[in-house]
KELO-207813 format. One record per atom (N, C-alpha, C): residue in three letters; x, y, z. Coordinates in steps of 0.2 Angstrom, whole numbers, padded with zeros to 4 digits, always signed. Each point is the difference from the previous one (the first is absolute). Layout:
BEGIN
ALAXYZ
...
This chain:
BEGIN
UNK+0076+0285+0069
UNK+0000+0007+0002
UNK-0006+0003-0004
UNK-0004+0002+0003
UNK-0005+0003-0002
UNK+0001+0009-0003
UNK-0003+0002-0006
UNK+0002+0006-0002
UNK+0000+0008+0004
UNK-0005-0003+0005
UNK+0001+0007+0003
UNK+0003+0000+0007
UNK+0004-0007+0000
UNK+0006-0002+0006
UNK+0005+0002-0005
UNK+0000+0001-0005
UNK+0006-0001-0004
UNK+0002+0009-0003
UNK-0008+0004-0001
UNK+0000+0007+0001
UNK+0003+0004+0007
UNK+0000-0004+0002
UNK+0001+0003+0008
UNK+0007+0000+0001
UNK+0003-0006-0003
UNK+0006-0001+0001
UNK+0005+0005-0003
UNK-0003+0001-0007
UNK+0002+0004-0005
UNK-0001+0008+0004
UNK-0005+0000+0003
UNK-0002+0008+0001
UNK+0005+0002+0006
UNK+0000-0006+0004
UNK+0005+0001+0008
UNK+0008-0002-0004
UNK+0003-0001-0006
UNK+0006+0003-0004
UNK+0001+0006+0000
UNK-0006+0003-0004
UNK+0002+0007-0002
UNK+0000+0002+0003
UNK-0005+0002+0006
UNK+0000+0006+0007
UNK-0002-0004+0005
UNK+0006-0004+0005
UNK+0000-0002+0005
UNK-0006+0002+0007
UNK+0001+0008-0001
UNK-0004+0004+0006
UNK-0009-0004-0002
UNK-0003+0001-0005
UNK-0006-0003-0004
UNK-0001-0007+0003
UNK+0004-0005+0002
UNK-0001-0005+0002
UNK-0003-0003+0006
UNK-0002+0004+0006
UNK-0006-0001+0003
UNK-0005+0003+0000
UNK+0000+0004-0007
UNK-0007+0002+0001
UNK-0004-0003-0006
UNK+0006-0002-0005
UNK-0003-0005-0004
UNK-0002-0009+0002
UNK+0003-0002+0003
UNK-0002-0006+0004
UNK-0007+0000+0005
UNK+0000+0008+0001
UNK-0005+0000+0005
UNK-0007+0000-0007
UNK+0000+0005-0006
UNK-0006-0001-0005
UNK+0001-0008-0002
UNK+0004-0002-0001
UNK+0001-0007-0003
UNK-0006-0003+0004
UNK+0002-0001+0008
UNK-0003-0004+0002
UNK-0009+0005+0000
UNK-0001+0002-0001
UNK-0007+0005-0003
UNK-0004-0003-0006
UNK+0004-0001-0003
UNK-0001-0003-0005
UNK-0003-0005-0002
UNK+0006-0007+0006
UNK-0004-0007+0000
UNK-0003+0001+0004
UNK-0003+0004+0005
UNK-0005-0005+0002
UNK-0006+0004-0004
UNK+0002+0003-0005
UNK-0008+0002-0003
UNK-0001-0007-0005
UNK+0005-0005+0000
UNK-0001-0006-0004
UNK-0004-0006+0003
């Protein structure tokens, strides 16, 4: 699990509602990789 697989998971804990909008930056993110 990669850290900001693992951010995510933590962040979609604390406020479930955040969780497709954080999956959708996530993926923004790798493909800047």
């Amino acid at each position: 699990m990669t850290a900001v697989t693992e951010a995510a998971s933590v962040r979609a804990d604390v406020d479930p509602r955040n969780d497709a909008e954080w999956r959708r930056g996530e993926g923004e993110l790798l493909d800047r990789f």
